[in-house]
C-alpha positions as CSV (number, residue, x, y, z in Angstrom):
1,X,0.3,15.3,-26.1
2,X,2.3,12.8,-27.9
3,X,3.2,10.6,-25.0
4,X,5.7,8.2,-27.1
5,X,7.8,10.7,-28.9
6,X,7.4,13.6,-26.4
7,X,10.9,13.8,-23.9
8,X,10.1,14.4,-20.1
9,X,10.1,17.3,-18.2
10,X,11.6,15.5,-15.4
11,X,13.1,11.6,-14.8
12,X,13.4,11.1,-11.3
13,X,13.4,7.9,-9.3
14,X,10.1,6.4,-7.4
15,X,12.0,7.5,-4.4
16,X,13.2,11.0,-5.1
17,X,9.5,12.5,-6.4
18,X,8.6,10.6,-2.9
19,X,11.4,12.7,-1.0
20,X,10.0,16.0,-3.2
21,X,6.3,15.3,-2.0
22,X,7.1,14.6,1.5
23,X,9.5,17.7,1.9
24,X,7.1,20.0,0.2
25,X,4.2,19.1,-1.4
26,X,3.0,22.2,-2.8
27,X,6.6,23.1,-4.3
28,X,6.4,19.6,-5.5
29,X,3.0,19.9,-7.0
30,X,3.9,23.0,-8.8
31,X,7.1,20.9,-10.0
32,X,5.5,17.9,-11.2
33,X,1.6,17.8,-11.8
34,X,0.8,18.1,-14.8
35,X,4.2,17.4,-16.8
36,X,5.4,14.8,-18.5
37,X,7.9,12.4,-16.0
38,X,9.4,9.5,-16.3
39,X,10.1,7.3,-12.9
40,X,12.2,4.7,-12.0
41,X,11.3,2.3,-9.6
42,X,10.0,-1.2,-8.6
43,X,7.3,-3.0,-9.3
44,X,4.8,-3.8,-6.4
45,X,1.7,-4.2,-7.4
46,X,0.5,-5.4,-11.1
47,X,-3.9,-4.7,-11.8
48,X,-6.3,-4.4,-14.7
49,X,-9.5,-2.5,-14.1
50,X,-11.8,-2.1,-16.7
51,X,-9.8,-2.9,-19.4
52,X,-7.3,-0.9,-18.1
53,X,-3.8,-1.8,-16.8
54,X,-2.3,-0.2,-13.9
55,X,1.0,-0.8,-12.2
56,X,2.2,0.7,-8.8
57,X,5.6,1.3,-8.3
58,X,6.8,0.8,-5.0
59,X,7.4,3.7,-2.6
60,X,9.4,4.6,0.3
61,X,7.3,2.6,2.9
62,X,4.9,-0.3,2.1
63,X,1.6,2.2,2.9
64,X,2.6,4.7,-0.5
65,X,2.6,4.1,-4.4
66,X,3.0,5.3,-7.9
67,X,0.0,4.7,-9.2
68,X,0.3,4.7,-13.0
69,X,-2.3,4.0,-15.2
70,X,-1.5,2.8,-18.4
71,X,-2.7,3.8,-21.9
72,X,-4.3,0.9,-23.8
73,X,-1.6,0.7,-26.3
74,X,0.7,-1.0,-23.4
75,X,-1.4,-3.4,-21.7
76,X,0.0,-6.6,-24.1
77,X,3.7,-4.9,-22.4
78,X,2.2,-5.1,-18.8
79,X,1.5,-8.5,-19.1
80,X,5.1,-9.5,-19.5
81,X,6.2,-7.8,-16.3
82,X,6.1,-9.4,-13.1
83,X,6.2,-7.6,-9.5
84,X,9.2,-6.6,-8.1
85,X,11.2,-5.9,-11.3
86,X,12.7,-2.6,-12.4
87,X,11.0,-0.5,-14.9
88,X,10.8,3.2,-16.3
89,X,7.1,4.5,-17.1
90,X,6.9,7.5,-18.8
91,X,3.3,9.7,-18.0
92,X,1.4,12.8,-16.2
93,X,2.0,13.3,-13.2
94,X,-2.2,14.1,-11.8
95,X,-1.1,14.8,-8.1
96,X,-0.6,13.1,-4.6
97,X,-2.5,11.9,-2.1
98,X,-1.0,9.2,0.1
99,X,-0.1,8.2,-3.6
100,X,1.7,9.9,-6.5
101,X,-1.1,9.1,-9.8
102,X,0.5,8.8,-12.9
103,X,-2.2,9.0,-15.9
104,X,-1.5,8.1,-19.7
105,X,1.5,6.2,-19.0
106,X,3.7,3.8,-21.3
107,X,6.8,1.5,-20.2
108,X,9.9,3.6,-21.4
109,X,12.7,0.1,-20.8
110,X,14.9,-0.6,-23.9
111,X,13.4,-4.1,-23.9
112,X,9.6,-2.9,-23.9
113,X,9.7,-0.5,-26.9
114,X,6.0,0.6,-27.6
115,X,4.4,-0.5,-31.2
């Protein structure tokens, strides 16, 4: 899947698929694994693993994240942001634990347009 140029299935807030996981997780798994989503939240937590970046957006407590790993195409993006700003990150949704994990992900923001 064309990650850039595909629309999402869903564009929900870091809150909302929160709410939708808490209330019922298997009606939200059904809803949202495995589709394309784009979330809106606040940044909490910027890392790089492996060449990787990954950026948690903050939840509804300070114990729960989305995770969202980044494809390599966006890490030179991630390094501009800084933690608690607002961003949009477009990716699959995997699943939840005590996290929602976002894989293949790319900052969707006006200002961050991918090359």
């Amino acid at each position: 899947m064309d990650i850039k140029n595909s629309n999402p299935k869903f564009m929900v807030t870091a809150q909302q698929i929160f709410k939708d996981f808490e209330k019922d997780e298997r009606l939200a798994n059904k809803k949202y694994v495995d589709n394309l989503i784009q979330i809106n939240g606040i940044i909490g937590h910027i890392s790089y693993e492996n060449g990787m970046s990954i950026i948690a957006l903050k939840g509804d407590n300070d114990i729960s994240s989305i995770i969202c790993q980044m494809l390599p195409e966006a890490n030179s993006n991630v390094l501009k942001l800084k933690k608690g700003e607002q961003i949009m990150v477009k990716g699959i949704c995997t699943g939840y634990l005590l996290d929602v994990m976002m894989v293949r992900c790319l900052i969707t923001n006006d200002n961050f347009n991918e090359k």
